[in-house]
mmCIF file of the N, C-alpha and C atoms, coordinates in Angstrom:
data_MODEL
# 
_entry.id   MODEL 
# 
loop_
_atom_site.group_PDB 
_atom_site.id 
_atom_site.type_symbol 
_atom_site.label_atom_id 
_atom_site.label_alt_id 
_atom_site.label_comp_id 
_atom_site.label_asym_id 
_atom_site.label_entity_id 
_atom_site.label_seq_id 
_atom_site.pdbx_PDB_ins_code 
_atom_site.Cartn_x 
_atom_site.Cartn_y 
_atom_site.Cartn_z 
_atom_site.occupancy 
_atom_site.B_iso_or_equiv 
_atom_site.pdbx_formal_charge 
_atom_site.auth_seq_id 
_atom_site.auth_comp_id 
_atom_site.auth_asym_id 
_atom_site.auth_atom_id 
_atom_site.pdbx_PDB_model_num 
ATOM 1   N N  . UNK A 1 1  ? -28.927 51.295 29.480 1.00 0.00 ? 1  UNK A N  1 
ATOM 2   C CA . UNK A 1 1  ? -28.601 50.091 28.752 1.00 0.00 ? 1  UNK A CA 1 
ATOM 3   C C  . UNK A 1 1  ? -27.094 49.854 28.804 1.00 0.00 ? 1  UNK A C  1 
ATOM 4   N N  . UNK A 1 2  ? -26.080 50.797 28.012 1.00 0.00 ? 2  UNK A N  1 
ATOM 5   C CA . UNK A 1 2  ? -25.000 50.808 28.393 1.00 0.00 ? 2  UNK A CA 1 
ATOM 6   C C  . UNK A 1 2  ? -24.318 49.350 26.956 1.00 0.00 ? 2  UNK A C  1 
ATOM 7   N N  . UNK A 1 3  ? -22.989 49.692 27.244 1.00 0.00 ? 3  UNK A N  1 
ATOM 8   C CA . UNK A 1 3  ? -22.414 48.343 26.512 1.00 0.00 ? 3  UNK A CA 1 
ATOM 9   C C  . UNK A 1 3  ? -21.942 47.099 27.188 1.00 0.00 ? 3  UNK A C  1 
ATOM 10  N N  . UNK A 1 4  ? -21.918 46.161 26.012 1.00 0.00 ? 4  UNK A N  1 
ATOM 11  C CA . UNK A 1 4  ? -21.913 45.264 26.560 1.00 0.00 ? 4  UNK A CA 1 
ATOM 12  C C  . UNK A 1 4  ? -20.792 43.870 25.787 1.00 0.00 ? 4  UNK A C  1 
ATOM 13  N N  . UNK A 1 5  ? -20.064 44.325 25.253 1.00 0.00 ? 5  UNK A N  1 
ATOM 14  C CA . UNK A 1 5  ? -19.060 43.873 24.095 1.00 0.00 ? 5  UNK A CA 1 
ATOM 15  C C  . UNK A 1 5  ? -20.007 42.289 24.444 1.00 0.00 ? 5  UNK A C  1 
ATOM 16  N N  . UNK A 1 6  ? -20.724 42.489 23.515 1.00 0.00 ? 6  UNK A N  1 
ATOM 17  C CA . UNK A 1 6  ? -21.505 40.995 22.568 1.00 0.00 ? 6  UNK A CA 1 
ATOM 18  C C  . UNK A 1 6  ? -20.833 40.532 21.922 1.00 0.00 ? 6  UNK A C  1 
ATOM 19  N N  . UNK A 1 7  ? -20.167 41.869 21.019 1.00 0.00 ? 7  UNK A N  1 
ATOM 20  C CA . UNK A 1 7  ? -19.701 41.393 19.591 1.00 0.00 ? 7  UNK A CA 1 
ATOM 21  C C  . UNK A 1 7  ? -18.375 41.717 19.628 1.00 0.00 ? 7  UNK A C  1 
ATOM 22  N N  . UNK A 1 8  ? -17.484 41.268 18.625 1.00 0.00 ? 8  UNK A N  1 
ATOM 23  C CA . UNK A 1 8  ? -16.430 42.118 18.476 1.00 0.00 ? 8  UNK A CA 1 
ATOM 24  C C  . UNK A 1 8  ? -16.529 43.077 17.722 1.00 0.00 ? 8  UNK A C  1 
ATOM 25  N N  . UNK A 1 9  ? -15.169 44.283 18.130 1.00 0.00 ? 9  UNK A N  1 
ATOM 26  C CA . UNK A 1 9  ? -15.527 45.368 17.386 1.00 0.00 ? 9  UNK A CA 1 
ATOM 27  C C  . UNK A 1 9  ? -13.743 45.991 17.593 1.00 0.00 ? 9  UNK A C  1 
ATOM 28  N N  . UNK A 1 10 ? -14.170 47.360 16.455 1.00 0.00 ? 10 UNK A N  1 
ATOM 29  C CA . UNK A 1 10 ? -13.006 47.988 16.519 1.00 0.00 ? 10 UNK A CA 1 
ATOM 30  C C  . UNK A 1 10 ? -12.428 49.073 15.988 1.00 0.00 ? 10 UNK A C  1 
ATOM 31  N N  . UNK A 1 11 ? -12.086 49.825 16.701 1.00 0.00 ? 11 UNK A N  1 
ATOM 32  C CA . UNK A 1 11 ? -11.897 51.137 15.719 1.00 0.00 ? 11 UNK A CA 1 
ATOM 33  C C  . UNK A 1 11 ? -10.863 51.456 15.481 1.00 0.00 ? 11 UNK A C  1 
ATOM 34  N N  . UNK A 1 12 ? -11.060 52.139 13.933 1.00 0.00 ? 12 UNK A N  1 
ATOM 35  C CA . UNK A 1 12 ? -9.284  51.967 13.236 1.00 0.00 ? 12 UNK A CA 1 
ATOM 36  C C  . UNK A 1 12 ? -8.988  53.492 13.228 1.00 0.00 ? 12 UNK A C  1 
ATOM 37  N N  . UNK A 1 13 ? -8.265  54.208 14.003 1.00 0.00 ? 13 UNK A N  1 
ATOM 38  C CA . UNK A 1 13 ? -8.379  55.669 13.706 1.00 0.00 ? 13 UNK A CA 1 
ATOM 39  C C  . UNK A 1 13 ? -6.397  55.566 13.445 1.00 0.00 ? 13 UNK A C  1 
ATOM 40  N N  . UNK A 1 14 ? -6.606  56.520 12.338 1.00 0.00 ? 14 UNK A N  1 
ATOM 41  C CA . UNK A 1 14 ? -5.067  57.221 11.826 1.00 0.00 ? 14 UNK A CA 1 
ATOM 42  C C  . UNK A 1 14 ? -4.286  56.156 11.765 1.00 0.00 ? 14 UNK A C  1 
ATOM 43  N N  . UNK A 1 15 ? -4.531  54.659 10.852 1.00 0.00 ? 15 UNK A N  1 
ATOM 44  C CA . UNK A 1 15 ? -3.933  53.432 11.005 1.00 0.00 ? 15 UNK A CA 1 
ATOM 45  C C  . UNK A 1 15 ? -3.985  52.552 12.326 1.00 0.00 ? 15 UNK A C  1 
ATOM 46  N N  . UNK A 1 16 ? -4.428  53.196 13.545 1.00 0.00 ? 16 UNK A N  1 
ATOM 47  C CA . UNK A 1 16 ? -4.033  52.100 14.850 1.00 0.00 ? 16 UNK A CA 1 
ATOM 48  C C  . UNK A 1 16 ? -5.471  51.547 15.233 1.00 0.00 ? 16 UNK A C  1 
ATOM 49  N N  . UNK A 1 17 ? -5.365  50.475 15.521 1.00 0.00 ? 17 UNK A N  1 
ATOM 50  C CA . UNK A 1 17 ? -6.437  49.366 15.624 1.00 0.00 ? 17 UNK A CA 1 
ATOM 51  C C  . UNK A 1 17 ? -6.386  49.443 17.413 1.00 0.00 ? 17 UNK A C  1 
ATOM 52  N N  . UNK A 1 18 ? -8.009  49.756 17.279 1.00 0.00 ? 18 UNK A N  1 
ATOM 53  C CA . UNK A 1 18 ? -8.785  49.574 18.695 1.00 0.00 ? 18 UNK A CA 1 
ATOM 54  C C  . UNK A 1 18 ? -9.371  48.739 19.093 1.00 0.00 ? 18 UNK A C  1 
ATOM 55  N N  . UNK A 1 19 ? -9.463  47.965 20.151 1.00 0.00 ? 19 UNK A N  1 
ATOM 56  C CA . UNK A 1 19 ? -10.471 47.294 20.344 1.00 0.00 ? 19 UNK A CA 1 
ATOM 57  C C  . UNK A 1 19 ? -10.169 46.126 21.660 1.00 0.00 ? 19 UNK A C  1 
ATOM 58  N N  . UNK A 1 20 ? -11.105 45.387 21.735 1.00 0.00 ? 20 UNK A N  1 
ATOM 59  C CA . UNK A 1 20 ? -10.946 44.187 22.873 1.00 0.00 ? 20 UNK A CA 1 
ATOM 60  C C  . UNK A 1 20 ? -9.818  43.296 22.289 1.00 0.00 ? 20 UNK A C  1 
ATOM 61  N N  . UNK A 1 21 ? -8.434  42.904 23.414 1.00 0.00 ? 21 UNK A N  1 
ATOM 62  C CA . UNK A 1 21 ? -7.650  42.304 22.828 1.00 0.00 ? 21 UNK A CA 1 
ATOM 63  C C  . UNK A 1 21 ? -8.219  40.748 23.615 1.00 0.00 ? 21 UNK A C  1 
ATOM 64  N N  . UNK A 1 22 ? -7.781  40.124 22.236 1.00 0.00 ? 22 UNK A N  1 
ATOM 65  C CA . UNK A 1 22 ? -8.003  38.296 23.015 1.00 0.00 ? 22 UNK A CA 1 
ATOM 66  C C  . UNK A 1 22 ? -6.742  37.599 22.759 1.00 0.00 ? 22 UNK A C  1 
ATOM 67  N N  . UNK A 1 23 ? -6.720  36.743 24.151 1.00 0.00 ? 23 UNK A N  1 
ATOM 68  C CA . UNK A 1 23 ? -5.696  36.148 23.907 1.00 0.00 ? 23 UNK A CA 1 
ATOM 69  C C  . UNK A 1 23 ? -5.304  34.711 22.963 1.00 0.00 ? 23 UNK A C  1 
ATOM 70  N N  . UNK A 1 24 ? -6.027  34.813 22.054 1.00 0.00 ? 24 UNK A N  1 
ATOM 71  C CA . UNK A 1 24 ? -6.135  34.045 20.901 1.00 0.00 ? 24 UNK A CA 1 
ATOM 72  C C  . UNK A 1 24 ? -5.652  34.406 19.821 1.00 0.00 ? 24 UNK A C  1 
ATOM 73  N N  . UNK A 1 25 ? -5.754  35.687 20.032 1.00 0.00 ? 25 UNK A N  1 
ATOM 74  C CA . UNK A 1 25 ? -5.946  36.362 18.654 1.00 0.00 ? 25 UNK A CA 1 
ATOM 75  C C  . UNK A 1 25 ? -4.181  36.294 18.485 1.00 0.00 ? 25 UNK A C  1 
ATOM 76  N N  . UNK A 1 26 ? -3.177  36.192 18.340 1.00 0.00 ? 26 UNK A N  1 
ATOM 77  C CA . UNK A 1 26 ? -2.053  35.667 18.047 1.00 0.00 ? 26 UNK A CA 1 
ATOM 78  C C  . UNK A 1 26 ? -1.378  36.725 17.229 1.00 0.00 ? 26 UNK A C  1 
ATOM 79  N N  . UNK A 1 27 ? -1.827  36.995 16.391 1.00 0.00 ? 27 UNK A N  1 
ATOM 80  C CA . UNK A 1 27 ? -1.634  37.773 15.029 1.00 0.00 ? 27 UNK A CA 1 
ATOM 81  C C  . UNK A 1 27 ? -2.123  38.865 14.644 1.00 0.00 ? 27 UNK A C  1 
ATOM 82  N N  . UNK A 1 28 ? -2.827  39.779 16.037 1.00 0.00 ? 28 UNK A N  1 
ATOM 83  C CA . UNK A 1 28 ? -3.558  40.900 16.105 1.00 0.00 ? 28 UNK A CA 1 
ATOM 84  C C  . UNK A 1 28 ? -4.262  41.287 14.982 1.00 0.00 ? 28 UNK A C  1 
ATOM 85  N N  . UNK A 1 29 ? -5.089  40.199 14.803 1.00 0.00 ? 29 UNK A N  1 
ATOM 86  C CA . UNK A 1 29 ? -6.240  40.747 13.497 1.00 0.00 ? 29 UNK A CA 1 
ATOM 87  C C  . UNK A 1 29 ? -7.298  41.595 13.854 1.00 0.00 ? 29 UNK A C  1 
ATOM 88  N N  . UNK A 1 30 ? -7.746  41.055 15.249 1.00 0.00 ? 30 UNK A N  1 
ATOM 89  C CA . UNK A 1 30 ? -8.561  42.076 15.903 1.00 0.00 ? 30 UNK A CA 1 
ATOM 90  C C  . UNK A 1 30 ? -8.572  43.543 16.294 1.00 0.00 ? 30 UNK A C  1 
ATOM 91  N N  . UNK A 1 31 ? -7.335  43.656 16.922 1.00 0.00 ? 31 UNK A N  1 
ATOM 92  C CA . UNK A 1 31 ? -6.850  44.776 17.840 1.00 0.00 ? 31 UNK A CA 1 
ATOM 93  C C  . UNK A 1 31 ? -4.877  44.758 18.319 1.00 0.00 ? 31 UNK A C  1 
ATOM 94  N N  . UNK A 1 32 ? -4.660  46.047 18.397 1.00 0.00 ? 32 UNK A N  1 
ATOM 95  C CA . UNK A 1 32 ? -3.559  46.185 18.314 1.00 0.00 ? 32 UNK A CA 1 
ATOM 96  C C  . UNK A 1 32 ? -3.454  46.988 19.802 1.00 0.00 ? 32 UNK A C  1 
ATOM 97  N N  . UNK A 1 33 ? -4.387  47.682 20.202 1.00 0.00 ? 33 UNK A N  1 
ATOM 98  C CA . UNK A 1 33 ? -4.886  48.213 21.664 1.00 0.00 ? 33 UNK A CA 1 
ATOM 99  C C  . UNK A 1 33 ? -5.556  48.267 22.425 1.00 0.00 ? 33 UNK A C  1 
ATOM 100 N N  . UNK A 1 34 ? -5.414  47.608 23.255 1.00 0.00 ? 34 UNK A N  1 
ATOM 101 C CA . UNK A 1 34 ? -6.896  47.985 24.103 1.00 0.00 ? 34 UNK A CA 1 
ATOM 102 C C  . UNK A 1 34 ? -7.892  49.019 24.047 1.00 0.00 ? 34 UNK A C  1 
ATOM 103 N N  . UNK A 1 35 ? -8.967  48.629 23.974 1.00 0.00 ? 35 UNK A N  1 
ATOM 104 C CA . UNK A 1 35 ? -9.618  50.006 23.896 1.00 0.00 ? 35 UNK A CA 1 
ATOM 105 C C  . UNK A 1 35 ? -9.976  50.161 25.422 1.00 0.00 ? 35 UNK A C  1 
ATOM 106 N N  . UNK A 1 36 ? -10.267 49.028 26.388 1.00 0.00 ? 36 UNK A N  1 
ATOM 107 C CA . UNK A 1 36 ? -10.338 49.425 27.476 1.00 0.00 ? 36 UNK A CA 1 
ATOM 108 C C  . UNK A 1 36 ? -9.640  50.920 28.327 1.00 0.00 ? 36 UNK A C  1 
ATOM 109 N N  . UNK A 1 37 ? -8.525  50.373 27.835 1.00 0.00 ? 37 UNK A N  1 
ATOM 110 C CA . UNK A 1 37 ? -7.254  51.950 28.281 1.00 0.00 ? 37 UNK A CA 1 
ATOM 111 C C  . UNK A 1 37 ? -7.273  52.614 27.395 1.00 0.00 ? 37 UNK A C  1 
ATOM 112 N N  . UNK A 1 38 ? -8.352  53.038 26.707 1.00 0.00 ? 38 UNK A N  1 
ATOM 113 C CA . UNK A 1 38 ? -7.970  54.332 25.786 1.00 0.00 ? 38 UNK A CA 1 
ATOM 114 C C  . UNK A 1 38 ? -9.751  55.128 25.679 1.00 0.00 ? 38 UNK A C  1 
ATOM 115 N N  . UNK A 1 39 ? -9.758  56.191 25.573 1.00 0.00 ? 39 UNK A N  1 
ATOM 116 C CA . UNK A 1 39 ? -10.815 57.124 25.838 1.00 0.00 ? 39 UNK A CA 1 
ATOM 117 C C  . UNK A 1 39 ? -10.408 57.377 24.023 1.00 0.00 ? 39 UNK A C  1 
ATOM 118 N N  . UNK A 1 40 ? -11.965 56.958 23.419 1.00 0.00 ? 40 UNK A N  1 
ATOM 119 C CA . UNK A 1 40 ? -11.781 57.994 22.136 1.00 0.00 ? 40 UNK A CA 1 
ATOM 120 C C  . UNK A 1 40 ? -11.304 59.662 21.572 1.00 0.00 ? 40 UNK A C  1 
ATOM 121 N N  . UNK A 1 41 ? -11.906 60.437 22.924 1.00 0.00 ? 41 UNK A N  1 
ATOM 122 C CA . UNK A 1 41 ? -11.317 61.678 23.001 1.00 0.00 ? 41 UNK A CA 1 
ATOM 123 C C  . UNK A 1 41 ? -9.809  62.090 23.264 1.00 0.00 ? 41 UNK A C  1 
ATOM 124 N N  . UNK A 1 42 ? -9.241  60.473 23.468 1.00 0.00 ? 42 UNK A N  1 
ATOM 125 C CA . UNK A 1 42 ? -7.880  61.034 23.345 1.00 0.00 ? 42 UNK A CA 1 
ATOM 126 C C  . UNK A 1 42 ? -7.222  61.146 22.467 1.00 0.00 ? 42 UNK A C  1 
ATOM 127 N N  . UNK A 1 43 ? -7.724  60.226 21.566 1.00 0.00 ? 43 UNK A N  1 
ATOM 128 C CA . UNK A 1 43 ? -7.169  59.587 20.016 1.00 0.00 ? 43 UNK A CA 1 
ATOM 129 C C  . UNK A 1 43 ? -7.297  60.170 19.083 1.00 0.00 ? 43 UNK A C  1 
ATOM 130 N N  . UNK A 1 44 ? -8.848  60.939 19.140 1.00 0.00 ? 44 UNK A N  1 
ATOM 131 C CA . UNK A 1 44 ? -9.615  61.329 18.061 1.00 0.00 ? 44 UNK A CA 1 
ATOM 132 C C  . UNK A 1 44 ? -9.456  62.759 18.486 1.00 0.00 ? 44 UNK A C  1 
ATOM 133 N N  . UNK A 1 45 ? -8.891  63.236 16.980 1.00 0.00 ? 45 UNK A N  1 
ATOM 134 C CA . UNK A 1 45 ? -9.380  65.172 17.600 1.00 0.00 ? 45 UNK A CA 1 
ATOM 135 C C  . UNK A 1 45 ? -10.301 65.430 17.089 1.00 0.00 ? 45 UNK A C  1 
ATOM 136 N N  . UNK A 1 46 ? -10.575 66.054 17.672 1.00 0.00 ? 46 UNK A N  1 
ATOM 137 C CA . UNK A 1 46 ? -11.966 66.802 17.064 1.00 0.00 ? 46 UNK A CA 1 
ATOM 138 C C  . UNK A 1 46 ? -12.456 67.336 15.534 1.00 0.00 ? 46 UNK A C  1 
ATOM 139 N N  . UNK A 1 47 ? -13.461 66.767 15.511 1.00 0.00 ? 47 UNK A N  1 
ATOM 140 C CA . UNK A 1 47 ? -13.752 66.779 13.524 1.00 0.00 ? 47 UNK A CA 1 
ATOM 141 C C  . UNK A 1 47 ? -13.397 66.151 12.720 1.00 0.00 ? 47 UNK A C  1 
ATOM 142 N N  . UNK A 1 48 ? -12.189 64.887 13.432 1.00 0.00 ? 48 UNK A N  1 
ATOM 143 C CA . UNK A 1 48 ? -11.547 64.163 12.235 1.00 0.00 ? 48 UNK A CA 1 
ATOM 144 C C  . UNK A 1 48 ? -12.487 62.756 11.943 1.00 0.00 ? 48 UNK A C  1 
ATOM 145 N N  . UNK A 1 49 ? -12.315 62.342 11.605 1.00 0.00 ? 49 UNK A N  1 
ATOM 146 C CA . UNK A 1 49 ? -13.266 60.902 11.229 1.00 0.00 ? 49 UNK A CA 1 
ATOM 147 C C  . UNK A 1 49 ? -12.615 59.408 11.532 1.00 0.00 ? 49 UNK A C  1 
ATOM 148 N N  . UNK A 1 50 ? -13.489 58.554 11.789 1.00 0.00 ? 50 UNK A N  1 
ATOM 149 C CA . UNK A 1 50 ? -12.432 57.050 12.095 1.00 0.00 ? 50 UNK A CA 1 
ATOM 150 C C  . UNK A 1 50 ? -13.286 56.031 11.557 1.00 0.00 ? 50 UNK A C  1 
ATOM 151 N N  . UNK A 1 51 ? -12.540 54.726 11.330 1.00 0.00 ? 51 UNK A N  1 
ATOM 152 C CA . UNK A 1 51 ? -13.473 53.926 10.799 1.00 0.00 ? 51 UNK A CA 1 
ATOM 153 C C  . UNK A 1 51 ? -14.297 52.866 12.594 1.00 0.00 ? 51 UNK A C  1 
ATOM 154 N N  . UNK A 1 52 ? -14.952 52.765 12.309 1.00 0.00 ? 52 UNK A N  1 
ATOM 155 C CA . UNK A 1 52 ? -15.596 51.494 13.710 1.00 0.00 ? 52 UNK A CA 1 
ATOM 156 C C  . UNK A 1 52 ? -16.464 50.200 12.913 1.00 0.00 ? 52 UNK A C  1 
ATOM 157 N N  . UNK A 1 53 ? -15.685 49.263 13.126 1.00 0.00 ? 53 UNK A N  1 
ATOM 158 C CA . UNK A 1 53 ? -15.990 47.785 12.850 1.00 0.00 ? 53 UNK A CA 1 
ATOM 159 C C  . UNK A 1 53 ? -16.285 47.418 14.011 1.00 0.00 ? 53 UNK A C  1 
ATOM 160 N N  . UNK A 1 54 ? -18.090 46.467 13.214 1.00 0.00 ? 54 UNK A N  1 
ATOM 161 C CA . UNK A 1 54 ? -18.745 45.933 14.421 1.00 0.00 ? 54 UNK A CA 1 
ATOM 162 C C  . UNK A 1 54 ? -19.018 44.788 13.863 1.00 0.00 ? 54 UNK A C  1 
ATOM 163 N N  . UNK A 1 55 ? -19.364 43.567 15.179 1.00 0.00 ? 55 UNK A N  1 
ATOM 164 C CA . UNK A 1 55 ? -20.214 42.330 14.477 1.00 0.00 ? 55 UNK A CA 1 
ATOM 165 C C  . UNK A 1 55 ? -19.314 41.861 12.998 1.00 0.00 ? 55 UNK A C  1 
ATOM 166 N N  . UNK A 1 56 ? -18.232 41.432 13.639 1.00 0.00 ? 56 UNK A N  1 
ATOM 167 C CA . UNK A 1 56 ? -17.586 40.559 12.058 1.00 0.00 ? 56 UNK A CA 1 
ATOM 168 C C  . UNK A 1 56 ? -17.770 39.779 11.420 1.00 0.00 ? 56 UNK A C  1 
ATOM 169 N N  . UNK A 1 57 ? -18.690 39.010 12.178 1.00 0.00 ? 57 UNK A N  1 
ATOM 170 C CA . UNK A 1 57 ? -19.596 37.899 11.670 1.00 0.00 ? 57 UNK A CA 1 
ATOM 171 C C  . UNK A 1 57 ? -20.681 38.056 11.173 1.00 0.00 ? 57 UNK A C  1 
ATOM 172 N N  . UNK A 1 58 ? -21.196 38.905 11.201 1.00 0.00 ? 58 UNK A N  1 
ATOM 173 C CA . UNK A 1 58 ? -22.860 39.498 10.579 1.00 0.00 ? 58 UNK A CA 1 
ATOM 174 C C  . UNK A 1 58 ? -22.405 39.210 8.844  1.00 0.00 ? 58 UNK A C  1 
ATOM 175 N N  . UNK A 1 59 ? -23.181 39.130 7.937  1.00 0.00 ? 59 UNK A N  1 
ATOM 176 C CA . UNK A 1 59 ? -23.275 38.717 6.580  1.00 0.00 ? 59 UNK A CA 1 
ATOM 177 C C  . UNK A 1 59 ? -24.254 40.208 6.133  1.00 0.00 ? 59 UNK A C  1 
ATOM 178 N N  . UNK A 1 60 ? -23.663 41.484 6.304  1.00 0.00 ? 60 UNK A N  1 
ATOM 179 C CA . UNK A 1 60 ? -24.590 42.711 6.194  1.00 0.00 ? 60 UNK A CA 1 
ATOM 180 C C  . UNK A 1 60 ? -23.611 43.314 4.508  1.00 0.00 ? 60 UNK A C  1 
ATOM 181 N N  . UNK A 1 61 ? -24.548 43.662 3.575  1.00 0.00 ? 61 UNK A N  1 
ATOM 182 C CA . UNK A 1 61 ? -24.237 43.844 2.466  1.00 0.00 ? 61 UNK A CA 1 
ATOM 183 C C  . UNK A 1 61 ? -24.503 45.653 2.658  1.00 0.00 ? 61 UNK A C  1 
# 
């Protein structure tokens, strides 16, 4: 199946914002890095925890 960035998304590890950058986005609300160029295993050590925002538009309580 594999991914398929449908949605936006983004992961916030140790304050720095991951994710698909657009060139709209002006004011980096989305993303502050590409996640394209970045491997989670580089970011993330091992055992620590991160947040991942998906679907910003979903209305999920």
């Amino acid at each position: 199946m594999g991914w398929t960035n449908s949605y936006v998304y983004r992961f916030v590890i140790e304050g720095a914002q991951f994710g698909e950058t657009h060139p709209e986005d002006e004011y980096h609300v989305l993303a502050r890095r590409n996640s394209r160029n970045t491997k989670l295993s580089g970011v993330v050590p091992l055992g620590k925890a991160f947040i991942y925002e998906y679907d910003f538009q979903a209305k999920c309580v």
